[in-house]
Backbone as XML, in Angstrom:
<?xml version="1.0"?>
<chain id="A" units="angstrom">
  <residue number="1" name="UNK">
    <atom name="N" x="0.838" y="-1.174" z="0.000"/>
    <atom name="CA" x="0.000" y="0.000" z="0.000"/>
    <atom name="C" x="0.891" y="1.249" z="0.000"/>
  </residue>
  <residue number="2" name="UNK">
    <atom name="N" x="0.751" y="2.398" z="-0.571"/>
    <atom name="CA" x="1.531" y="3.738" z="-0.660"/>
    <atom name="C" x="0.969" y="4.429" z="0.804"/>
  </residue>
  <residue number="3" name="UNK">
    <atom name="N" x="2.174" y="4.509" z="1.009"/>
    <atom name="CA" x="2.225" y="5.572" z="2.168"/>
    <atom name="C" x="2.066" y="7.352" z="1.873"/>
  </residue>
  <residue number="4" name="UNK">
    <atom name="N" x="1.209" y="7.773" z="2.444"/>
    <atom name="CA" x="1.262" y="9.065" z="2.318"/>
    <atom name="C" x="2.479" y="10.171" z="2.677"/>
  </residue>
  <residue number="5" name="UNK">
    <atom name="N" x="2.731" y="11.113" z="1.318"/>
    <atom name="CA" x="4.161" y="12.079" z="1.617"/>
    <atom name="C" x="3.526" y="13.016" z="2.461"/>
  </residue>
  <residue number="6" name="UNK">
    <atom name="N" x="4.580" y="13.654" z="2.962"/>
    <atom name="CA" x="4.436" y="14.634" z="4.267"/>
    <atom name="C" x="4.354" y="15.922" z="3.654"/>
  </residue>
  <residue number="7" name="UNK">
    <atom name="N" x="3.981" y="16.597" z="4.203"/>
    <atom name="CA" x="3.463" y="18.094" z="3.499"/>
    <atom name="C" x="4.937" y="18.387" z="3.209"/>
  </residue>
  <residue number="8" name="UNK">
    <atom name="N" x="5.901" y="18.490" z="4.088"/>
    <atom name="CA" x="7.354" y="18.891" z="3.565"/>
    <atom name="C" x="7.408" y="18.741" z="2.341"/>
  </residue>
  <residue number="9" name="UNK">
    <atom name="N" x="7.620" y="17.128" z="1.868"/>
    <atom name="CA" x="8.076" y="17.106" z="0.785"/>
    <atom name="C" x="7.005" y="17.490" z="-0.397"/>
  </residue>
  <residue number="10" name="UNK">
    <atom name="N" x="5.431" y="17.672" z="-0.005"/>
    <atom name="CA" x="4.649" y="18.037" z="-1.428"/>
    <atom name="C" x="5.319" y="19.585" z="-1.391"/>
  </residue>
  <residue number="11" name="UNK">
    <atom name="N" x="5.979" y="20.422" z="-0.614"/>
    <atom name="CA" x="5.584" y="21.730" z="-0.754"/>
    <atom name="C" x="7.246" y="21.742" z="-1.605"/>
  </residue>
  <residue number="12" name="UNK">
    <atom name="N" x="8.199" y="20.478" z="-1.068"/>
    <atom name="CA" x="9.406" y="20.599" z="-1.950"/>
    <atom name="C" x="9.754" y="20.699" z="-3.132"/>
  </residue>
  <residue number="13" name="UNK">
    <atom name="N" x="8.696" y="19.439" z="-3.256"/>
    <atom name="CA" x="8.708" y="18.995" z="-5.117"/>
    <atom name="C" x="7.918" y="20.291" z="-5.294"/>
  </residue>
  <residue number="14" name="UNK">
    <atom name="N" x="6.540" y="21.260" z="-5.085"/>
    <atom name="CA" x="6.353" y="21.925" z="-5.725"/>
    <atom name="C" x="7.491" y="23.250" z="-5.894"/>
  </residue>
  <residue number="15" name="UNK">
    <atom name="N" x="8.180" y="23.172" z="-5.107"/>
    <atom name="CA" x="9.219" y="24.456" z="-5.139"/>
    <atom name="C" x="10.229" y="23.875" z="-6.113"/>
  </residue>
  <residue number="16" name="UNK">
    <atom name="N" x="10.556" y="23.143" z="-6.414"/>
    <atom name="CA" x="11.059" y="22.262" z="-7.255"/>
    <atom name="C" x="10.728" y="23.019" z="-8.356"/>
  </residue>
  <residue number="17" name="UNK">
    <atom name="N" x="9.700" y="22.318" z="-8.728"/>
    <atom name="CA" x="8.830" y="22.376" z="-9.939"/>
    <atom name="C" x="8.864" y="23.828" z="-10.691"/>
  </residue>
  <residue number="18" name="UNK">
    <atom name="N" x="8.571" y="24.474" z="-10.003"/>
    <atom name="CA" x="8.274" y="25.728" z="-10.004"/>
    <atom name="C" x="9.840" y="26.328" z="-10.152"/>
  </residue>
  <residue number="19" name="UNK">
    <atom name="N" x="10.806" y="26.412" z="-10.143"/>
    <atom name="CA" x="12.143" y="26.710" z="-9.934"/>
    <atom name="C" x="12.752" y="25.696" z="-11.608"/>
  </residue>
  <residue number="20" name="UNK">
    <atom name="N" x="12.083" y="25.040" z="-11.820"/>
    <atom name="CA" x="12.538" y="24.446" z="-12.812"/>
    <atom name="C" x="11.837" y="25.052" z="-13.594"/>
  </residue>
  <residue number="21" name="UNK">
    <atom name="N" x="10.895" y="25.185" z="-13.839"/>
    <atom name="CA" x="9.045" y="26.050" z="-14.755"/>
    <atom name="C" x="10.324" y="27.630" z="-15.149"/>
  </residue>
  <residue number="22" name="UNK">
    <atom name="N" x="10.661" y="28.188" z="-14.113"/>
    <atom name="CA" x="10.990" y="29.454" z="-14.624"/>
    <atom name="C" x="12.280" y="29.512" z="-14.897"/>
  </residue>
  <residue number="23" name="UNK">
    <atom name="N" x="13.059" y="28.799" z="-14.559"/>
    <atom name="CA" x="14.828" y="28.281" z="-15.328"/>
    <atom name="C" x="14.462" y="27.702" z="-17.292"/>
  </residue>
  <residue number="24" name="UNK">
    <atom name="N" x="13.678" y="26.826" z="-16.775"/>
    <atom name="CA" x="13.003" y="26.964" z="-18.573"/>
    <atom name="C" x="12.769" y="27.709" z="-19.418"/>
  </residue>
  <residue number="25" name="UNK">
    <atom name="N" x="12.075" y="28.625" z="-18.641"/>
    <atom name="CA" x="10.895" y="30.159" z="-19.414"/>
    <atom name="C" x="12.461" y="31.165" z="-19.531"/>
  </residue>
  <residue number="26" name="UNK">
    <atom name="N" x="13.207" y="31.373" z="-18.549"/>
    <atom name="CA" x="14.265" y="32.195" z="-19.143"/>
    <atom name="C" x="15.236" y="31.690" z="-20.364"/>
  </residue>
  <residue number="27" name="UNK">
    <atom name="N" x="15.341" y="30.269" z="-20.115"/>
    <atom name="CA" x="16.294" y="30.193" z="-21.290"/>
    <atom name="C" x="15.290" y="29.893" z="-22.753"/>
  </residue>
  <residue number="28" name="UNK">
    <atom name="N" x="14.243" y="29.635" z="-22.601"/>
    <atom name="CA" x="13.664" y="29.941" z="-23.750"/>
    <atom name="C" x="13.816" y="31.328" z="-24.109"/>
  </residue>
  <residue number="29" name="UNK">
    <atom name="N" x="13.490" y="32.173" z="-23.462"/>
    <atom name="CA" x="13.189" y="33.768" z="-23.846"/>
    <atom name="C" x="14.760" y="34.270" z="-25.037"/>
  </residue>
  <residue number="30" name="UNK">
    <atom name="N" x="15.241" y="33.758" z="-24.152"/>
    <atom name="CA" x="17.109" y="33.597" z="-24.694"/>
    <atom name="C" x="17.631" y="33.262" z="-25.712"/>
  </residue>
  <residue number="31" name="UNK">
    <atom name="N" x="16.903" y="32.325" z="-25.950"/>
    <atom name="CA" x="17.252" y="31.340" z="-27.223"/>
    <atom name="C" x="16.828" y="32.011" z="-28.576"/>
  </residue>
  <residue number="32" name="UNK">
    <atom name="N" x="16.549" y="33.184" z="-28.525"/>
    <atom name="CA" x="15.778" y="34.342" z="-30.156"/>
    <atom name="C" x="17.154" y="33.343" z="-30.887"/>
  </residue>
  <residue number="33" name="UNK">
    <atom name="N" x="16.480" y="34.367" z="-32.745"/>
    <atom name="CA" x="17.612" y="33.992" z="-33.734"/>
    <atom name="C" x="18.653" y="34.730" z="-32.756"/>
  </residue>
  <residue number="34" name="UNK">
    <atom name="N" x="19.675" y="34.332" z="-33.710"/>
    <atom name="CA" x="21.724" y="35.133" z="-34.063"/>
    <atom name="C" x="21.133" y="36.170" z="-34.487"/>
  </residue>
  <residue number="35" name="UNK">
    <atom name="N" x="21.743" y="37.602" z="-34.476"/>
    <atom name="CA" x="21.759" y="38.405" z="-34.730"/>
    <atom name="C" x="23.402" y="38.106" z="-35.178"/>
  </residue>
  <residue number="36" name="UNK">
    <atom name="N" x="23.136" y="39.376" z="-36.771"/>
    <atom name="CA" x="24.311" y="39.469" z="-38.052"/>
    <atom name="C" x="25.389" y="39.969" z="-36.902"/>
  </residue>
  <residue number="37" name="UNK">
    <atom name="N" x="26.487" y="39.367" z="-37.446"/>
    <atom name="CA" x="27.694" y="40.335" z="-36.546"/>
    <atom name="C" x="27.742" y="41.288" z="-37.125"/>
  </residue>
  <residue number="38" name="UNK">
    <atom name="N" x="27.586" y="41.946" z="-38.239"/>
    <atom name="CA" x="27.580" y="43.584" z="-38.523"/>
    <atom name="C" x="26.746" y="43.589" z="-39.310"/>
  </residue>
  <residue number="39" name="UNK">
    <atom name="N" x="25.922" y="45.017" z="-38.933"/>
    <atom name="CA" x="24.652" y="45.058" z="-40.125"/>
    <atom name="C" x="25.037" y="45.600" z="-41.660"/>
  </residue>
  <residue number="40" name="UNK">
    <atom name="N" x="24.389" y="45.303" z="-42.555"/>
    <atom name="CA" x="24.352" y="45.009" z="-43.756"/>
    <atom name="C" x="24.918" y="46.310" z="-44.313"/>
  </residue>
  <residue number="41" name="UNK">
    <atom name="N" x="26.468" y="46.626" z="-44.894"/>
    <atom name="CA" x="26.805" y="48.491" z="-45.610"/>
    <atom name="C" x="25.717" y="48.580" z="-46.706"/>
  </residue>
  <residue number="42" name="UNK">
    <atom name="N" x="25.383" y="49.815" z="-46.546"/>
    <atom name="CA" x="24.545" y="50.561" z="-47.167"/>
    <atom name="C" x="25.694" y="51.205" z="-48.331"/>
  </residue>
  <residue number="43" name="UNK">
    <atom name="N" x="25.204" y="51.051" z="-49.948"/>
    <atom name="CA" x="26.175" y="51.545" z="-50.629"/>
    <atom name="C" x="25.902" y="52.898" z="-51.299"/>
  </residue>
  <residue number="44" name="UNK">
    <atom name="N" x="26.099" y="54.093" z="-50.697"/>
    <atom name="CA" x="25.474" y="55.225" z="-51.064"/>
    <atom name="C" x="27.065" y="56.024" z="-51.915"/>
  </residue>
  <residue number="45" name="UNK">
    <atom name="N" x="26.234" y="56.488" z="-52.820"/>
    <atom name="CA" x="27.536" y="57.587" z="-53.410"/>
    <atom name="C" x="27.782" y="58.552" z="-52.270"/>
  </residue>
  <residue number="46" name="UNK">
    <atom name="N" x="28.645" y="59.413" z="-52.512"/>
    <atom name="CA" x="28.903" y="60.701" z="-51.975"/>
    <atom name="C" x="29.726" y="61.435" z="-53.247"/>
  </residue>
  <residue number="47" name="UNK">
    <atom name="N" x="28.882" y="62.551" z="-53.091"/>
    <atom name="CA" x="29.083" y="63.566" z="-53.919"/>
    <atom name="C" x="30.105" y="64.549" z="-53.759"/>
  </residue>
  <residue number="48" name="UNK">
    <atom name="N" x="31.661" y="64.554" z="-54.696"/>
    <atom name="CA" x="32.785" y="65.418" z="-54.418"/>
    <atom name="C" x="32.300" y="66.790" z="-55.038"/>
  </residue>
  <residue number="49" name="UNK">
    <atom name="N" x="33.055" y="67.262" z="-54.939"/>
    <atom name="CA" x="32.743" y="68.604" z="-55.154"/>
    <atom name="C" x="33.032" y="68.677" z="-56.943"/>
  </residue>
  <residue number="50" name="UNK">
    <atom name="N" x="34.116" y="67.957" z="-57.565"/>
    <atom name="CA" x="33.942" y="67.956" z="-58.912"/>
    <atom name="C" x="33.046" y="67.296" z="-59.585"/>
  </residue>
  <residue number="51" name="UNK">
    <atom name="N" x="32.133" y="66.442" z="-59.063"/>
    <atom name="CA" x="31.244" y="65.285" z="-58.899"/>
    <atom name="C" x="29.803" y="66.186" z="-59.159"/>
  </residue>
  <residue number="52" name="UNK">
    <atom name="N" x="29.581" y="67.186" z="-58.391"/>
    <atom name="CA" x="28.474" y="68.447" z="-57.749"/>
    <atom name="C" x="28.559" y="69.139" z="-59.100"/>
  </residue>
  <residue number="53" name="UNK">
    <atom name="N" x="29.841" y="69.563" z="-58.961"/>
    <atom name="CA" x="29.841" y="71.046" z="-60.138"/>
    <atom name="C" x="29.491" y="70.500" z="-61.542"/>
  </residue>
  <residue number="54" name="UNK">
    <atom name="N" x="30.417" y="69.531" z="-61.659"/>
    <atom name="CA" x="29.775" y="68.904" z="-63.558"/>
    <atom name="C" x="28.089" y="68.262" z="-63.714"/>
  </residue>
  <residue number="55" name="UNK">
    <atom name="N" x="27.355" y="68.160" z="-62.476"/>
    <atom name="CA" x="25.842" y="67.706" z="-62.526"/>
    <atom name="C" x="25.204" y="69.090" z="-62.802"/>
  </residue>
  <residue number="56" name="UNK">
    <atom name="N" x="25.807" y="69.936" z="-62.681"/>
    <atom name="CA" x="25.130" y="71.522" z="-62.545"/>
    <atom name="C" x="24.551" y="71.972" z="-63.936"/>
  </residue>
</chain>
């Protein structure tokens, strides 16, 4: 026949439980994609000044 657990240990395992529940939930939160090691150059002209004057 099963012997009945003592409140100690139901209130253990639930602290347990619960301590494991939110060690989970943080490293999920964690786990997003990789982020790029550098974001993507943007390839823009820049306009010299002899560049300026002959568009004129």
């Amino acid at each position: 026949m099963l012997d009945r657990t003592s409140a100690t240990e139901r209130y253990t395992r639930g602290i347990v439980a619960a301590v494991v529940a939110v060690v989970a939930l943080v490293l999920a939160a964690n786990a997003g994609p990789a982020r790029a090691a550098e974001p993507p150059t943007r390839h823009t002209t820049q306009l010299t000044d002899s560049a300026a004057s002959a568009g004129r």
